[in-house]
C-alpha positions in Angstrom: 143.8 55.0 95.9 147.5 54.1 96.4 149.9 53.7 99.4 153.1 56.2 98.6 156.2 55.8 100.6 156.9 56.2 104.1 157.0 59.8 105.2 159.2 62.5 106.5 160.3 62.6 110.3 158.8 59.7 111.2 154.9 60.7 109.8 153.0 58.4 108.2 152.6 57.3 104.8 150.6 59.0 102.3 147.4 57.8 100.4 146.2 60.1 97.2 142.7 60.4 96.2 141.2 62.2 92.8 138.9 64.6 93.3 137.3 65.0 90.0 134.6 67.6 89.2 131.8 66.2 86.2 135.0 65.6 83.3 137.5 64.6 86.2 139.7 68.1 86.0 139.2 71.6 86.9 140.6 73.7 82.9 142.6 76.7 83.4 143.6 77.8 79.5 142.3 75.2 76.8 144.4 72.2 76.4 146.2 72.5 80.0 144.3 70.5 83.0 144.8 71.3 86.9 143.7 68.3 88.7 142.7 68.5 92.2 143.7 66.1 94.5 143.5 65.0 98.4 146.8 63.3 100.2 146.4 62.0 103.6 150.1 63.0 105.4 150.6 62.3 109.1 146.3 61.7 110.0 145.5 65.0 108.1 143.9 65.5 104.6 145.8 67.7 102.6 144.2 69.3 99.2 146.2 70.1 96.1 146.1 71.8 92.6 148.5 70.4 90.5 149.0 71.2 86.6 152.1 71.2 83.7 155.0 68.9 83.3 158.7 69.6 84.0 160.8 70.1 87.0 158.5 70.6 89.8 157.3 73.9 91.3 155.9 73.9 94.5 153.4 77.2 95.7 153.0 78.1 99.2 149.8 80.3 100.2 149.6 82.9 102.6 147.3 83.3 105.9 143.6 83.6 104.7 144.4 82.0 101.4 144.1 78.4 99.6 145.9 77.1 96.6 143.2 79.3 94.5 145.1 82.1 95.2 147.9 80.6 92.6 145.4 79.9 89.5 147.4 82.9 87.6 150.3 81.0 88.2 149.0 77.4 87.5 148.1 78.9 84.5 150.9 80.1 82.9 153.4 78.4 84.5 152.5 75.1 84.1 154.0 75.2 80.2 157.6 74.9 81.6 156.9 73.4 84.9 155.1 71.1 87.2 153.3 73.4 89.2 151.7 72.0 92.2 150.3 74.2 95.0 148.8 73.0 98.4 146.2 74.0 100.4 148.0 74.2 104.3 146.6 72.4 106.7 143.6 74.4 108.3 143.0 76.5 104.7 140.6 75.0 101.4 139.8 71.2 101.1 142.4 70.5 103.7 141.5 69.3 107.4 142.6 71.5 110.3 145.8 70.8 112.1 146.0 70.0 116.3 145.6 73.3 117.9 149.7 73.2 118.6 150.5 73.5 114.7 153.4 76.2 114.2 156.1 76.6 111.6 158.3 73.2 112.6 155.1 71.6 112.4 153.8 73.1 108.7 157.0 72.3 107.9 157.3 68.7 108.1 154.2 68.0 106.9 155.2 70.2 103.8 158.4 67.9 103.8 156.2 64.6 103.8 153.9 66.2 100.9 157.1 66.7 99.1 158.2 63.1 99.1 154.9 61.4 98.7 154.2 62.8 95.6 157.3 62.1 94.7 158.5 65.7 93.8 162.0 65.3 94.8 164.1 68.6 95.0 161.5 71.0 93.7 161.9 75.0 93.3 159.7 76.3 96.4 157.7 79.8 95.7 156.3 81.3 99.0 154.2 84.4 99.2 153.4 85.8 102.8 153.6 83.3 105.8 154.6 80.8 102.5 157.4 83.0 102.3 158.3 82.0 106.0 156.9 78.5 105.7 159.5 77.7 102.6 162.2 79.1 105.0 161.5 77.2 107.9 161.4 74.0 105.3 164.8 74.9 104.6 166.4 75.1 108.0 164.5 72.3 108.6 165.0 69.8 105.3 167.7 71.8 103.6 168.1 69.1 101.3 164.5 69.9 99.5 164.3 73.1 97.9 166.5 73.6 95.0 165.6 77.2 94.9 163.8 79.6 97.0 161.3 82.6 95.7 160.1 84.2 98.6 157.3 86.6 97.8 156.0 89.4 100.0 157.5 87.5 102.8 158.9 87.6 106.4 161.5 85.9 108.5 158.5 85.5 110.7 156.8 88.0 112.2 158.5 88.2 115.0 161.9 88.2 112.9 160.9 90.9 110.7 158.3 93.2 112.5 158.7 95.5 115.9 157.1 93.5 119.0 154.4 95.9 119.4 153.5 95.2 115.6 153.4 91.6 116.3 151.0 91.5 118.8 148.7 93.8 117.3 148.3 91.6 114.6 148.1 88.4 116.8 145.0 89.8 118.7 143.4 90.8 115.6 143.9 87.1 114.0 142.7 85.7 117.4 139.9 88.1 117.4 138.9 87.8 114.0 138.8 83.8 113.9 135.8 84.0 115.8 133.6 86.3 113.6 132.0 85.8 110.1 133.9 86.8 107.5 131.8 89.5 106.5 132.5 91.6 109.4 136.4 91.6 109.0 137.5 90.9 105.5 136.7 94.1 103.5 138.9 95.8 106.4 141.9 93.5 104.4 141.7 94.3 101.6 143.7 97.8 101.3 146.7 96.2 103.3 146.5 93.5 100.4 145.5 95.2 97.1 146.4 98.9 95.7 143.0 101.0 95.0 144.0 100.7 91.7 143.2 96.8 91.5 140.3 95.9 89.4 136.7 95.1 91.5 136.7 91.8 90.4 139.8 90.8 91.7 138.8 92.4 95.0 136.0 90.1 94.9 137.6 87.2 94.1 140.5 87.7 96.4 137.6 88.4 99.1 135.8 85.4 98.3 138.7 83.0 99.0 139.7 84.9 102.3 135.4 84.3 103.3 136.2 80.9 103.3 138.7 80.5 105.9 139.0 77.8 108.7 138.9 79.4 111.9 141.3 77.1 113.4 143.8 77.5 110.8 143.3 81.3 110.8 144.6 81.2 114.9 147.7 78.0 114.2 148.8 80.4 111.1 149.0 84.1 113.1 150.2 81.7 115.8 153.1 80.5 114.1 154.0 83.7 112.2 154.2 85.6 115.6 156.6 83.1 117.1 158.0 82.6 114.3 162.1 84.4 114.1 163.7 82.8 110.9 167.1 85.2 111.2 169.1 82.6 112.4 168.9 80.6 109.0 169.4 83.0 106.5 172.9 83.7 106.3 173.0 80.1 105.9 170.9 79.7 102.8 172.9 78.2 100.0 170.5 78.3 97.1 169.5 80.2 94.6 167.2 83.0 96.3 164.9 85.6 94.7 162.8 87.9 96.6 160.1 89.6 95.1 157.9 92.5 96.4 155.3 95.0 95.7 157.1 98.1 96.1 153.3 99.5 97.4 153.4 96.5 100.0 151.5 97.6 103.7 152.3 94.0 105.4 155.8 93.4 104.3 157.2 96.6 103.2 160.2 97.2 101.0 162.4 97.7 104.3 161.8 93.9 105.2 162.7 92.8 102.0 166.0 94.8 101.9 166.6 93.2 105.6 166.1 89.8 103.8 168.5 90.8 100.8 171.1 91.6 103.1 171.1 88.6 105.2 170.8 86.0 102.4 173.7 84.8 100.6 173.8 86.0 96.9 170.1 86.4 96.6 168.3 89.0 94.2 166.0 91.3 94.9 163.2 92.1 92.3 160.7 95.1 93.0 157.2 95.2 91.0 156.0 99.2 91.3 152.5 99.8 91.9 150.9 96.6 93.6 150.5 95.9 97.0 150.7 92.7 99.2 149.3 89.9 96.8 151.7 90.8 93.7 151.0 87.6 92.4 147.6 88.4 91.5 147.6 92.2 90.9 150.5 92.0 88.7 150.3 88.4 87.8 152.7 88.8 84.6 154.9 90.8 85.6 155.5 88.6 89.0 154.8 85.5 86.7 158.0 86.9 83.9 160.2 87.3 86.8 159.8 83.7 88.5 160.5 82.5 84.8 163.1 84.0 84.3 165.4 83.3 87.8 164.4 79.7 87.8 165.6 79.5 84.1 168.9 81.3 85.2 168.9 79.0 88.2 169.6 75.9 85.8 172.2 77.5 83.7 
């Protein structure tokens, strides 16, 4: 174990632990190795996935999710970059937050994750409520990302939905973190998924949702219904690509046109036929179009 430096906004160092399996890493394709780690930010234990070498690429999951939702992307992105995706407080290996955790909140600890493992300015890729997380880290720390890909993704709820939409899905989440998985998560899965998506990734995407933390479930839908990130996007100054599942049920193609025309220069890339979790129904196609704007990004 190691001390790191001090961290962000006045949060506490970091300490990194290995969490090694029997061989010490977790293989994705032969000859590349994700290892999963543990880093101790600000009293809370925060899990991570981490494979590839190069500038650093940083992968924010959505609400029900863990950093397994971004193995496609671990995978085959790790030949160009460093791609490192956390598991949020309250989701996967990671403890729970206080019961007041919102966006702000997320947000610096994101911030001190960043600088304790040292990733400096790295591209941040959102999907979901990571899409509104890696805004609020920009009005927050605009210094960190050097680029923005935000995925499926909202200026909060409450900045991209009708009130009466909001709530609804507030009192389900609430609602919902108090029952066993089983009783609410197949109900999901066609606002996430087309019905053209193979069984087994339902199942897999089902299994990761089964294993959610009850009190992250209510602090995520909590801070996505407060949450009204308008304000900040005219004033986004870097590179910004938003990409979406033209068959999307959550975030539909009118929030992501709402988005486009509010952010400075950014470009808007549509993948037809998936739904919600585009970076797993149509992981090459979402995987080809990350590549290529963060290679354009550096010319």
């Amino acid at each position: 174990m190691c001390t790191l430096s001090d961290g962000v906004n006045g949060l506490p160092s970091a300490v990194i632990a290995t969490d090694e399996g029997e061989d010490g890493v977790l293989r994705g394709r032969p000859g590349r190795e994700t290892r999963v780690d543990s880093i101790e930010v600000g009293g809370l234990a925060i899990a991570f996935e981490r494979q590839g070498i190069g500038p650093p690429l940083l992968l924010l999951h959505g609400i029900l999710q863990d950093s397994r939702a971004w193995r496609p992307q671990l995978d085959a992105l790790s030949d160009e970059f460093t791609v490192v995706a956390w598991d949020a407080p309250g989701c996967g290996r990671s403890s729970d937050p206080p019961e007041a955790f919102r966006l702000p909140e997320y947000a610096d600890c994101l911030a001190a994750f960043v600088e304790a493992l040292g990733l400096g300015q790295p591209h941040v890729l959102g999907l979901s409520l990571g899409g509104a997380l890696a805004l609020e880290l920009y009005r927050r720390h605009p210094r960190i990302p050097r680029t923005l890909v935000l995925a499926s993704a909202y200026a909060g709820w409450a900045g991209s939905l009708p009130a009466e939409v909001v709530e609804q899905r507030l009192q389900q989440a609430l609602r919902e973190a108090d029952l066993p998985p089983d009783v609410f998560v197949p109900a999901w899965i066609p606002g996430l998924l087309t019905d053209a998506a193979s069984p087994a990734l339902v199942d897999d995407v089902m299994a990761v949702m089964s294993d959610f933390h009850p009190a992250g479930y209510r602090a995520m839908a909590q801070a996505l219904a407060e949450a009204d990130l308008r304000g900040v996007l005219p004033r986004v100054a870097v590179p910004t690509l938003l990409l979406y599942g033209d068959a999307d049920r959550r975030s539909p193609l009118t929030v992501a046109e709402d988005l486009h025309a509010r952010i400075p220069g950014s470009t808007l890339a549509v993948i037809p036929g998936v739904g919600h979790l585009s970076n797993l129904e149509a992981a090459a196609s979402f995987n080809a179009e990350v590549r290529g704007f963060l290679r354009r990004a550096h010319t």
